[in-house]
C-alpha positions as CSV (number, residue, x, y, z in Angstrom):
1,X,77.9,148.0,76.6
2,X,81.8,146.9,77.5
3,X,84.3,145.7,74.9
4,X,83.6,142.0,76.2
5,X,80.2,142.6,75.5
6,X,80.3,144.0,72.1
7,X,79.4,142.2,69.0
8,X,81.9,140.2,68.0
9,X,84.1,141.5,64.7
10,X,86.2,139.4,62.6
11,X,89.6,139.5,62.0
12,X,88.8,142.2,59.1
13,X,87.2,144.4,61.3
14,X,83.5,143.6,60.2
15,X,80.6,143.7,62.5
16,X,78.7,140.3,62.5
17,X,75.3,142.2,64.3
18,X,73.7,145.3,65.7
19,X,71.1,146.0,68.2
20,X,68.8,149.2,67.7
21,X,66.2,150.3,70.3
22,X,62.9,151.5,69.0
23,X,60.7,153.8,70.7
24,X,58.2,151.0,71.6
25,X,60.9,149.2,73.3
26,X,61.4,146.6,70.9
27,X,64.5,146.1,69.1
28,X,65.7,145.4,65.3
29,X,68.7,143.3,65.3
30,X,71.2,143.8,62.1
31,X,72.8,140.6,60.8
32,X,75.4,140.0,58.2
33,X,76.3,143.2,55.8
34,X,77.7,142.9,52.7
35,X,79.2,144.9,50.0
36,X,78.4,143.8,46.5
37,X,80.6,145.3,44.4
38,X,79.0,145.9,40.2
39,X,80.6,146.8,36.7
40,X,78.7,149.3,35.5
41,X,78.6,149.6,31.4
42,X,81.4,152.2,31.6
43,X,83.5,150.3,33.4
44,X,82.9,152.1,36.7
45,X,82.0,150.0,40.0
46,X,79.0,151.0,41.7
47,X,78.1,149.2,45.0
48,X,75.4,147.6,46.0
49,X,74.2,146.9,50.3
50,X,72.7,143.9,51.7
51,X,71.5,143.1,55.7
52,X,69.2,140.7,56.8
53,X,67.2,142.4,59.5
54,X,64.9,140.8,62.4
55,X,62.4,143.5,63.4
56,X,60.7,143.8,66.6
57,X,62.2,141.7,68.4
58,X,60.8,141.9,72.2
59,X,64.6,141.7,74.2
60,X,63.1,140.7,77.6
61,X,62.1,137.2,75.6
62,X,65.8,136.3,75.8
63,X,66.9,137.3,79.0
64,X,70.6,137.7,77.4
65,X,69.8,138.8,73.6
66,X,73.6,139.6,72.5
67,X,74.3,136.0,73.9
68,X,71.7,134.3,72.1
69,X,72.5,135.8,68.9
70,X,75.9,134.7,69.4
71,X,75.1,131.1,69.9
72,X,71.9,130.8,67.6
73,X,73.8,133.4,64.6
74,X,72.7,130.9,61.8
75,X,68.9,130.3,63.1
76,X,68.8,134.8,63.7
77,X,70.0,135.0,60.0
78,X,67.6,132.5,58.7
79,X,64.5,134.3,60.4
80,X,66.1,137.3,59.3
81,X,64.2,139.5,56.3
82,X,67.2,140.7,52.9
83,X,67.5,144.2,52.4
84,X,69.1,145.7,49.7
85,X,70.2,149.7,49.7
């Protein structure tokens, strides 16, 4: 993949997707981190992760995937499943 074709980052630096090939062919696409930062009772911070993720997602259905996901970004992260780490 070239610069030009890479996910596009904000002005922070932050990735807005990612792409992962499964052995199957499909691909899970990675939308929308976030760091949640938490007080613990000590006063610490501890983090919590969140991604949505759309899984098995068939890539020769779109002809250009990284394209579609770039105009359709809202509908990818409303089909898109929360996880929390």
């Amino acid at each position: 993949m070239s610069r030009n074709d890479s996910p596009p980052v904000s002005e922070h630096g932050r990735r807005f997707y990612a792409i992962l090939g499964r052995a199957d062919g499909l691909v899970d696409v990675f939308l929308d981190g976030k760091v949640h930062p938490i007080s613990t009772d000590d006063g610490a911070t501890d983090y919590d992760i969140s991604f949505r993720v759309a899984r098995g997602i068939d890539p020769t259905c779109y002809g250009d995937l990284e394209a579609h996901i770039r105009e359709n970004y809202t509908d990818w992260l409303d089909c898109a499943e929360v996880v929390w780490m």
